[in-house]
C-alpha positions, 0 to 999 in steps of 0.5 A: 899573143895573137889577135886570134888567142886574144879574141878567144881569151877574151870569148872565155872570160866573157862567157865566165863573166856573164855565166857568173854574173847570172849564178850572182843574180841567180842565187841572189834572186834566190836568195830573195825567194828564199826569204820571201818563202821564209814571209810567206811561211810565217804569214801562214803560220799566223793566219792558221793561229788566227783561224784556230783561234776563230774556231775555238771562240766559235764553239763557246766553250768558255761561257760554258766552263764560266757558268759550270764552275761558278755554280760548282765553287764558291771562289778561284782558290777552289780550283785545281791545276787541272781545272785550271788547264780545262778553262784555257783550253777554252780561251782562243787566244791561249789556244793560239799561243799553243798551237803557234808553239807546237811543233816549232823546232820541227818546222823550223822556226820559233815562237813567241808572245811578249806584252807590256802588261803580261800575267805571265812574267815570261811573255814580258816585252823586251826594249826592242819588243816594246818598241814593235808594241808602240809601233802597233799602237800608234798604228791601229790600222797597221795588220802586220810587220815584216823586219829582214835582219840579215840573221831572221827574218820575223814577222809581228801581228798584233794580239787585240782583245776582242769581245765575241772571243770572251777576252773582256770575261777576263780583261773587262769591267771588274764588276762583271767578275764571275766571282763577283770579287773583281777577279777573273774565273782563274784568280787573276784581277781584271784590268777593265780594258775595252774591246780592241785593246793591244794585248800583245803581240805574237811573233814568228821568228825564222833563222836564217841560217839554221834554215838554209843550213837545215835545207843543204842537209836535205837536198841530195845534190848541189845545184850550185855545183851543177851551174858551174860545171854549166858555165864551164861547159858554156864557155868552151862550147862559146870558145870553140863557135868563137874560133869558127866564126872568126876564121874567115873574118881574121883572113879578111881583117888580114886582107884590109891590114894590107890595103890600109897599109898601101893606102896609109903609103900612098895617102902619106905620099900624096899628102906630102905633095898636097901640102907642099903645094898649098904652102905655095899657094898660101905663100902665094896667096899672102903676097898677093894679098899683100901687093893687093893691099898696097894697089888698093892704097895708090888707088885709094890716093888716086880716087883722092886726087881725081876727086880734087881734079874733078872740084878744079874743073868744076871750078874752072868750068864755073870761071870759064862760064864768068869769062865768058859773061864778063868778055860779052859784057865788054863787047857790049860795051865797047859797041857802046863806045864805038857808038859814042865815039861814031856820035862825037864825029857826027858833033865834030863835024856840025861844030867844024860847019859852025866854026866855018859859019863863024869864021865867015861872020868874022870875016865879014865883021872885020870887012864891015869893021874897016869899012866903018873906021874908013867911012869914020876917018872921012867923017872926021871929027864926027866919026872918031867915036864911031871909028873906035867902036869900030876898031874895037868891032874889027878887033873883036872880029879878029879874035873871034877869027883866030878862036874860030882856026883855033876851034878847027884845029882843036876839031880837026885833031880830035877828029884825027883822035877819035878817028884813030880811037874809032880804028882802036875800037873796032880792033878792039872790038874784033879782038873782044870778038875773038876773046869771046870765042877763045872764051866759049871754047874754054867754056865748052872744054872746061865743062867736057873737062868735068863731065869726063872728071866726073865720069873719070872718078865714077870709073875710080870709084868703081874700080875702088869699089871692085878691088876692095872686093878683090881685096876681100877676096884675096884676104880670103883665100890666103886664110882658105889657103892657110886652112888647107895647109892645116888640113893637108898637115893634119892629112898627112899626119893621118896618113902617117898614123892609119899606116902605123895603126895597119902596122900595129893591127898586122902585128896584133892579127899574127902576134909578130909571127907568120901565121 
């Protein structure tokens, strides 16, 4: 089936569709009226039982009978059968019970008085009827009550006795009895009930179907009939409109079929490529991602190492920097010693003029010494004691003259020593001095060395910093990658579908034929 005869069917159903939901809603809304005319018809009905009540009270006509047959007779058993009609007559509720009766069948409708406490056994209230009494007396207010059924539609009023209609003549204080009995003018025992005292209540009853039945009797032709020929005839005239407003716009549908068709093609093609080459990219994008993990680790391990290397040369510097007090230190103290050793030279020397002095005194003692044993000898036995004296002076002067040679040999080789020992120390003070040097040198590289650490790790730190981000980065487009490959997917799938959903619609515009 064409897309064409598709269209048009569905115009037609739709047409019947609508023009049958408006007949529901219509006799339906009729329907309603229906039994809103049926309320409306017994409301009047009641309001014209109401008034001619009203009218009969009006004209007075009960306190008139009363007094005439009560002057007339001497009790109610004196009355006759059509006295008795003359004096309801009067009555306005019986008046209204009449009229509401009247004419019933003829009109369509039926009516009815029913009570709890009725005079007459045949206006007794049923179950469902005592049930519309109670309502009414525990609702003084309440004027009316429509009941819909679905069979009738009724409509209930409630009867009060009231006093300017004469009712309490009949129903009041039985000490008012016309008869003077307690009886009312017709026989009946008076009830002593007050004014506004529920009575009864009238009921206009209307059937359903006995009236709509009544109603397609009279009308001389159907008006259903007549709406349905209408929606008939509005669905071929909406079925002929549909078939020249879609003329032009299937031509067009045909035209998009076959683009969609190329495009969906082309689109497919596409797609494949785009795919293919996003895989790659995430293929890609993965690997460098993980080559970008693995740099960032030997980086991390390198940062880790320039920072031990950068605490060694702080160290070193800081050693460098102990050398090199401890190496001025030592040159200090080895002018100290070159000093001390200048110091023993000078009292070398002074001891060598003293042991020279010495050594002289002892030469002279020893010539004095032999002088005196000589003048000792020539004095004989006079001079023995003097010449002891005087070898042992001599001998003394001897000793001291070997002490004095041993004391300038001692000083003239510790003058030798402490001549070698001043030649060491100037070497060693010139190497000290060169230390020193070599020692601020270290010193001076040592600190060059930890500023370019510290500049070095600064640097690694930065490269650290900026291939994490890389690294994010990366981490990124592989998932940005992977998304595109998902998409491209979901693309091509598209793709796919658009060009079998053209496919479709070219077969459902022309029904598998060539039209």
């Amino acid at each position: 089936m064409s897309l064409k005869i598709k269209i048009l069917l569905t115009v037609f159903v739709a047409c019947l569709i609508c023009s049958a939901m408006a007949l529901l809603v219509s006799v339906r809304s009729k329907s309603q009226e229906f039994r809103n005319g049926l309320v409306e018809k017994s409301r009047t009905i009641h309001s014209r039982l109401e008034v001619a009540a009203h009218y009969v009270a009006q004209q007075g006509g009960l306190r008139k009978i009363l007094n005439e047959y009560t002057s007339k007779y001497q009790s109610s058993d004196q009355l006759t059968e059509e006295d008795k009609q003359v004096i309801l007559k009067q009555v306005p509720i019986y008046a209204a019970m009449r009229i509401g009766a009247e004419g019933a069948d003829k009109e369509m409708y039926s009516f009815r008085v029913f009570s709890d406490e009725p005079r007459n056994p045949e206006n007794k209230a049923t179950s469902e009827e005592l049930v519309v009494l109670k309502k009414f007396e525990s609702s003084p207010d309440l004027k009316e009550w429509v009941v819909d059924d679905g069979k009738f539609v009724k409509v209930f009023r409630p009867m009060r006795l009231k006093q300017e209609f004469g009712c309490l003549s009949c129903h009041g204080d039985p000490a008012t009895s016309p008869w003077g009995n307690g009886r009312d003018i017709l026989g009946y025992r008076m009830e002593n009930w007050k004014d506004g005292k529920l009575h009864g209540v009238f009921l206009i009853s209307n059937d359903i179907a006995a009236v709509t039945a009544y109603q397609a009797k009279v009308d001389d032709h159907s008006t259903l009939f007549y709406m349905i020929v209408s929606i008939v005839a509005g669905a071929c005239v909406a079925q002929v409109l549909a078939y020249l407003m879609i003329r032009k716009p299937l031509f067009t549908l045909e035209q998009l079929t076959d683009f969609l068709s190329e495009s969906g093609e082309r689109l497919s093609h596409s797609s494949e490529h785009i795919r293919s080459t996003s895989t790659g990219l995430s293929d890609s994008s993965t690997q460098q991602a993980s080559s970008m993990e693995e740099t960032v680790a030997t980086m991390e391990e390198m940062t880790s190492m320039v920072h031990i290397n950068k605490e060694h040369s702080h160290q070193a510097s800081s050693l460098s920097s102990e050398t090199h007090t401890m190496a001025l230190q030592g040159q200090e103290k080895i002018q100290e010693l070159k000093q001390a050793i200048h110091g023993i030279l000078e009292d070398s020397k002074k001891i060598s003029q003293i042991t020279g002095v010495i050594d002289d005194i002892a030469f002279q003692t020893n010539l004095l010494a032999l002088n005196a044993a000589v003048e000792a000898a020539r004095a004989g036995e006079q001079g023995k004691g003097f010449a002891v004296v005087a070898e042992a002076v001599r001998a003394l002067a001897q000793r001291s003259s070997l002490a004095a040679k041993d004391i300038t040999v001692l000083i003239e080789q510790s003058a030798g020593r402490v001549g070698s020992g001043e030649v060491l120390v100037r070497e060693t003070s010139e190497v000290f001095e060169k230390v020193v040097g070599t020692v601020q040198k270290m010193k001076d590289f040592s600190g060059e060395i930890a500023k370019a650490s510290e500049e070095q790790a600064k640097g690694i730190s930065q490269v650290h910093l900026a291939l994490n981000e890389l690294d994010t980065l990366m981490q990124k487009n592989a998932l940005s990658a992977h998304g595109v490959s998902v998409a491209v997917k979901e693309l091509t799938e598209l793709a796919d579908l658009s060009q079998q959903k053209a496919s479709s619609i070219g077969e459902m515009v022309y029904g598998g034929g060539n039209e």
